[in-house]
C-alpha positions in Angstrom: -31.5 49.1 -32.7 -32.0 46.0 -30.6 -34.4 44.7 -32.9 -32.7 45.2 -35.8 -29.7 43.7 -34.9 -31.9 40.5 -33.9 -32.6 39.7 -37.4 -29.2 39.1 -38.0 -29.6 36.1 -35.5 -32.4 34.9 -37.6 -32.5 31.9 -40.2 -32.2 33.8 -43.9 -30.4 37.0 -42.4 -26.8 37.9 -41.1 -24.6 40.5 -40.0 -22.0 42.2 -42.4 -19.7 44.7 -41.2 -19.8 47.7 -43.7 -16.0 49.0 -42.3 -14.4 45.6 -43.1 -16.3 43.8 -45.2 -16.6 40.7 -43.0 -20.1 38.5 -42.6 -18.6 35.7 -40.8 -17.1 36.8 -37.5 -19.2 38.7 -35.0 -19.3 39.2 -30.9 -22.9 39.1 -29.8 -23.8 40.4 -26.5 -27.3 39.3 -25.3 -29.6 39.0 -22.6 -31.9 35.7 -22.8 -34.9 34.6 -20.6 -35.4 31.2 -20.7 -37.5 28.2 -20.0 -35.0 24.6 -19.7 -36.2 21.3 -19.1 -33.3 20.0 -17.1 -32.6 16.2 -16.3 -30.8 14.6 -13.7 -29.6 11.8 -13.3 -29.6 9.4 -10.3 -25.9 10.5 -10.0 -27.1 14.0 -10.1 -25.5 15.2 -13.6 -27.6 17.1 -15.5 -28.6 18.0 -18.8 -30.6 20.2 -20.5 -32.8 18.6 -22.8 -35.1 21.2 -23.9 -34.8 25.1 -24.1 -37.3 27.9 -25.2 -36.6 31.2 -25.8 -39.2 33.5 -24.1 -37.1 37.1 -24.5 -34.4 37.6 -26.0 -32.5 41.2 -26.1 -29.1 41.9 -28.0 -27.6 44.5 -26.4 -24.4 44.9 -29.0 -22.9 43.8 -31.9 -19.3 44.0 -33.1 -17.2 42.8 -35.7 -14.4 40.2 -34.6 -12.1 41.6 -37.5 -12.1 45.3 -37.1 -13.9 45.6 -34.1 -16.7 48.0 -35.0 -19.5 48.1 -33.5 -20.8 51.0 -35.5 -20.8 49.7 -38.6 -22.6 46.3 -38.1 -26.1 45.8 -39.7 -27.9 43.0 -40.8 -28.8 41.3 -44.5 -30.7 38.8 -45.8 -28.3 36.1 -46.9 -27.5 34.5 -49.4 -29.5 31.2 -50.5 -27.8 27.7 -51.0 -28.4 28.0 -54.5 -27.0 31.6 -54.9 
């Protein structure tokens, strides 16, 4: 499922909820491992100027209108031109 539902997160693809209707609104809840290149400066305030992905894991999906989580898949989307 996990997997699945990742595609939606992917450039080209997204969620649609089949109870509702609605491709636009979604709670993700996910689990990330990450690498972060993190600068400080002299005053100690940081900022993170690189990130990378290593493992990423969604654990659920559910619609922000209706609030099914059942019901949510993914699509390919829609192209500029479409």
């Amino acid at each position: 499922m996990s997997d699945e539902l990742l595609r939606g997160l992917e450039p080209g693809h997204r969620f649609r909820c089949d109870g509702c209707g609605n491709v636009t609104r979604f709670d993700v809840v996910s689990t990330a491992r990450t690498r972060r290149y993190h600068h400080f400066d002299l005053g100690g305030d940081a900022q993170v100027e690189e990130e990378e992905i290593l493992a990423l894991t969604i654990e659920s999906v559910s619609c922000r209108w209706c609030g099914a989580a059942d019901r949510v898949r993914t699509e390919t989307a829609p192209s500029a031109s479409d």
